[in-house]
Every structure is written in C-alpha cells, then in structure tokens.
C-alpha positions as CSV (number, residue, x, y, z in Angstrom):
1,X,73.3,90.4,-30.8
2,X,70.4,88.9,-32.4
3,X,71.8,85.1,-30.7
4,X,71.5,87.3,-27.6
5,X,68.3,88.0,-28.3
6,X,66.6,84.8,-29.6
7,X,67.5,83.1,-26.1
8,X,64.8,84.5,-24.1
9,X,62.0,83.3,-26.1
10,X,63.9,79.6,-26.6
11,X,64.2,79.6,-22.9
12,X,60.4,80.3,-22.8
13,X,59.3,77.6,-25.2
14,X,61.2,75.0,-23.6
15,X,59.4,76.1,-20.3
16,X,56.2,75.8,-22.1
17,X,57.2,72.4,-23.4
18,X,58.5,70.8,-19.7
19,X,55.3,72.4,-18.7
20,X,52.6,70.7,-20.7
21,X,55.2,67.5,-20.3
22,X,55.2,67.7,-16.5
23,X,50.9,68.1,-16.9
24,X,50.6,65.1,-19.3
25,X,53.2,63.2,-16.9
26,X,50.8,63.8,-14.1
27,X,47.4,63.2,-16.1
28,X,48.7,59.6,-17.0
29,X,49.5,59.0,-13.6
30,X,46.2,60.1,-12.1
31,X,44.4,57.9,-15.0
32,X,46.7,54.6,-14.2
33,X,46.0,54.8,-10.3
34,X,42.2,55.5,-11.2
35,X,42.7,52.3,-13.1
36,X,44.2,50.2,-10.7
37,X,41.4,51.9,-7.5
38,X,38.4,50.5,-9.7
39,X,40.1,47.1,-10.8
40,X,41.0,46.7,-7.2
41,X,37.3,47.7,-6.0
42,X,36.1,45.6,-9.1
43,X,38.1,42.3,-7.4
44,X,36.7,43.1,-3.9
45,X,33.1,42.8,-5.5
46,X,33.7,39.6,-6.9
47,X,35.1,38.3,-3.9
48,X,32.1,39.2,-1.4
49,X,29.3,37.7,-4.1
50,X,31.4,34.3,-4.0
51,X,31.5,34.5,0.2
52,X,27.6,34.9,-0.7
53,X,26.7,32.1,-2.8
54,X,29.5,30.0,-0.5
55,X,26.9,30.8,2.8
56,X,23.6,30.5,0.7
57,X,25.0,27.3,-0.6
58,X,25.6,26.0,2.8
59,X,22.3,27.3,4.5
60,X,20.6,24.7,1.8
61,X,22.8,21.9,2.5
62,X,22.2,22.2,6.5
63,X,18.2,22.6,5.6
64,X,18.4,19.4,3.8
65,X,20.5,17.5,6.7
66,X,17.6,19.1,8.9
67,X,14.9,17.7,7.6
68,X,16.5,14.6,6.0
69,X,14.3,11.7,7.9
70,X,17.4,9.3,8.4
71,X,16.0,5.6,8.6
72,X,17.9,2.1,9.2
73,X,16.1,-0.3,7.7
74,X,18.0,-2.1,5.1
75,X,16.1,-2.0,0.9
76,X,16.9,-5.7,1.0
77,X,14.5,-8.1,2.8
78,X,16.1,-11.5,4.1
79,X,13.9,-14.1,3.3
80,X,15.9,-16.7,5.1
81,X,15.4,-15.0,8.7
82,X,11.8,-14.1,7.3
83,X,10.9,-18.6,6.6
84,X,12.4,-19.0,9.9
85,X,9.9,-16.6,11.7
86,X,6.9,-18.4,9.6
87,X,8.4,-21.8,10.1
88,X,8.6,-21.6,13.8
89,X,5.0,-20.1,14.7
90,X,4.1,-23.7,15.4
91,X,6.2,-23.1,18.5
92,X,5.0,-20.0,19.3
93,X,3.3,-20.2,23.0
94,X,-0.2,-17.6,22.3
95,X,-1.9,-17.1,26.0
96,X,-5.0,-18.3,26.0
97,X,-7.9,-18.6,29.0
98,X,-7.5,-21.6,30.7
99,X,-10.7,-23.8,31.7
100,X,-9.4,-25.2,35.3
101,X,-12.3,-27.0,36.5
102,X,-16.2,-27.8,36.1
103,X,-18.7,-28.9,38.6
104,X,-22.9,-29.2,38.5
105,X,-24.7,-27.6,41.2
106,X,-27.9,-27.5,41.9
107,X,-29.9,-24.0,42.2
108,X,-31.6,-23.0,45.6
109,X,-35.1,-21.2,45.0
110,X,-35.4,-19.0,47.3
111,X,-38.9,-17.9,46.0
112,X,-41.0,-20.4,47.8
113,X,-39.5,-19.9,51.4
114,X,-41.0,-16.3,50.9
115,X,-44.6,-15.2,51.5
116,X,-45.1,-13.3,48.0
117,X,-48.4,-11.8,47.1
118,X,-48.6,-13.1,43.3
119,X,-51.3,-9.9,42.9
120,X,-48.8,-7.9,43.9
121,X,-45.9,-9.1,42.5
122,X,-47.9,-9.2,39.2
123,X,-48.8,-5.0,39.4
124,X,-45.3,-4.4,40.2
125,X,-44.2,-6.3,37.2
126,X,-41.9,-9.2,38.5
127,X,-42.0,-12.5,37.2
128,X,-40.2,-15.7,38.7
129,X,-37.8,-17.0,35.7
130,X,-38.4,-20.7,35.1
131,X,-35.4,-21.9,35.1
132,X,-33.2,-25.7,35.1
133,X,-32.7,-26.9,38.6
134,X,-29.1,-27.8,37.8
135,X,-26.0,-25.3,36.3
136,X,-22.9,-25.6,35.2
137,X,-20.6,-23.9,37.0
138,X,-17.1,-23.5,34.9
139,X,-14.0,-21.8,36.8
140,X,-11.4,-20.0,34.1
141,X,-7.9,-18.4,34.5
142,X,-7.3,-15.6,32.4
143,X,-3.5,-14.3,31.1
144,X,-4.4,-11.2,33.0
145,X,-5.9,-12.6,35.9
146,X,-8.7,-11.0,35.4
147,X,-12.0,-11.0,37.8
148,X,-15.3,-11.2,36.3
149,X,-18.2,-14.2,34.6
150,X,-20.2,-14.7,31.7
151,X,-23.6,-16.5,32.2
152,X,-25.1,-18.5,29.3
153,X,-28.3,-20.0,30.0
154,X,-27.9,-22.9,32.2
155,X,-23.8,-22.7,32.8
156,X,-21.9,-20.1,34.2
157,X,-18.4,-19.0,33.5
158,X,-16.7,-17.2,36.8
159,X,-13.1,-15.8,35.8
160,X,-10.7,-15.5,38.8
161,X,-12.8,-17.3,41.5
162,X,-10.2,-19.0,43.9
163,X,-13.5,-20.8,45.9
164,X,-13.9,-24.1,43.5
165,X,-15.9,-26.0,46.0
166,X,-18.4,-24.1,48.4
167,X,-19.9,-22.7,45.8
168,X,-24.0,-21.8,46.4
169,X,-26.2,-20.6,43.1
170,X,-29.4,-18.9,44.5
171,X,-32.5,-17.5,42.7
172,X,-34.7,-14.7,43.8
173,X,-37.3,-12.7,42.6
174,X,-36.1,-13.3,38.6
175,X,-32.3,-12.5,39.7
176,X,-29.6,-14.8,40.2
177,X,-26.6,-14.8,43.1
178,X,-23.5,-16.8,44.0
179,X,-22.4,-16.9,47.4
180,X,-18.5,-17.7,48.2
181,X,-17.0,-17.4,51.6
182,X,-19.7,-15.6,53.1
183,X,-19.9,-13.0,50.3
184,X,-22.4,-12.8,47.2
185,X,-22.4,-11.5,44.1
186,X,-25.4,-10.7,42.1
187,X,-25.5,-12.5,38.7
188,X,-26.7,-11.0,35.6
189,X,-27.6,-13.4,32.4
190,X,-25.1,-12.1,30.1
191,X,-23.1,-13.6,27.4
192,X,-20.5,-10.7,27.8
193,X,-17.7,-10.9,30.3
194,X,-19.2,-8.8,33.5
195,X,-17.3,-7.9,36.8
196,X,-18.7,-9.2,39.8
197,X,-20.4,-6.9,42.1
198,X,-20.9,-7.7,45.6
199,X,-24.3,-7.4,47.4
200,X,-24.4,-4.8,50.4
201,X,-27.9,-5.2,51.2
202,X,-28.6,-6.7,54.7
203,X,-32.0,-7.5,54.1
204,X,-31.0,-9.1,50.9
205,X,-28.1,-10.7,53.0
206,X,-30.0,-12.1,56.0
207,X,-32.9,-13.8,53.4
208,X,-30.0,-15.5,51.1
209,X,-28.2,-16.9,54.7
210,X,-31.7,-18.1,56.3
C-alpha cells in the first residue's frame, strides 16, 4: 500500500525532471544556432569590406594609368648618332637668298621736263632729292619666291623681278619708280624688305611714258 502510493509523486518528479531537461535541451539549441546566425552574419561582413577595399584599390590604380603621361624617349642619349649629326652640318644645304644678277642704270629725272613753280612747290613743302645719276640695280631669288625690294641709297635690291633687262629707274617730285613691261612700281627708300605696289594713276602714268 504505501509502494502504491509513493508512485504518483515519483511519476510526477520524473515529469518535472524530463521537463526542465526537454527546456534546457531546447535553450542550448536556440543559443548554438544564435551562435552560428551571428558568426555566419559576422563572415558576410568581412567579406563585403574586402570586395570594398578590392574596388577602392582598383579605382586608384586606373587613376594613376589615367593620368600617367607615357613618354618614349629613351634616359640614355647616344652620343655616337649625336657626333654624327654635328659632324655632318658641314653638309648640311641652309637656303639662303640668291644674288642672280647686277646691272648699272642710269636714273631719268623727270623733274626738269616739267614746268614746276619752285614758289609753289616750296609752300607746299616738296623738295627735289639730290640724288647720284647712276644705281645699282641687284635682282635676288628668295627660298620662298617672295616679291618685294629693299632700296639702300644708291642700289636697289628687287626680289622676284623676272624683267633683268628693260629695266627704267625714274625720279619725280622726291619719289622714286621702276617701270617693267609697261607697269611701274613706286619706290620707297627703305632698308627693310617692302612689297611692290603698282601705280594706278593715269596722270602719273602718261608723265612717266612721255
């Protein structure tokens, strides 16, 4: 009888005891898959800040190819090629003016075949240049063909005049012209290279052809 009764509360204790097994069974697995969730979330951390620095890492290194000034010339200087340029200068063709021919001619004054009143021309300020009666007349070829003269005192430079020989020098009224296959340029005294300019004036014109 009192076995009888002692089996109720040993059946209740080991109820108890399954029960509070059963809990701590469950608590420890809850804590071990917290466990693993945070060391799993912890590793997917460290992975995206190492894709991070990977990307910043390469952003710098295409920055630095970008503005990386790539050059070709070599650090070391060849001295043997550099003698050769210096030794062979000598033959070295430089273009140069050419002179291509000189001849003397003899000015026309046109100053006494015109009726001038010398009080007039004296008010108005013009004075007849006193001047050699004979020039020299020097006919250059430039690299660049180039058109133009220089006049020097008594010699005259024309650049790119094909007409060598019917060549006229005039003087009138203190200015100088050159007359070429019927057409005349006006003449300044000028050590610097001038281009020619061409006289359009027919009064001037029909005085310089009488």
């Amino acid at each position: 009888m009192q076995f009888k009764r002692k089996i109720p509360s040993f059946v209740f204790g080991v109820s108890i005891g399954l029960f509070i097994g059963i809990a701590f069974f469950l608590f420890k697995i809850d804590s071990i898959f917290a466990k693993l969730k945070s060391s799993s979330s912890s590793d997917k951390i460290t992975v995206i800040e190492q894709k991070a620095d990977s990307d910043e890492e390469k952003n710098k290194a295409k920055n630095k190819e970008r503005f990386k000034i790539k050059t070709n010339f070599n650090s070391k200087v060849n001295y043997k090629e550099v003698d050769s340029i210096v030794g062979g200068e000598e033959n070295v063709n430089v273009m140069l003016d050419q002179l291509l021919s000189t001849k003397l001619i003899k000015i026309i004054n046109l100053n006494d075949k015109l009726e001038v009143d010398s009080l007039a021309q004296s008010i108005a300020g013009v004075n007849t240049l006193s001047a050699s009666d004979s020039y020299t007349i020097e006919f250059w070829k430039t690299p660049l063909n180039s058109k133009g003269y220089r006049f020097l005192k008594n010699k005259i430079m024309l650049y790119g005049f094909s007409d060598h020989n019917n060549v006229l020098l005039y003087q009138l009224r203190g200015h100088y012209y050159i007359k070429s296959f019927e057409v005349v340029y006006e003449l300044e005294t000028n050590p610097d290279f001038q281009p020619f300019v061409k006289v359009n004036n027919t009064e001037l014109l029909s005085i310089l052809e009488s």
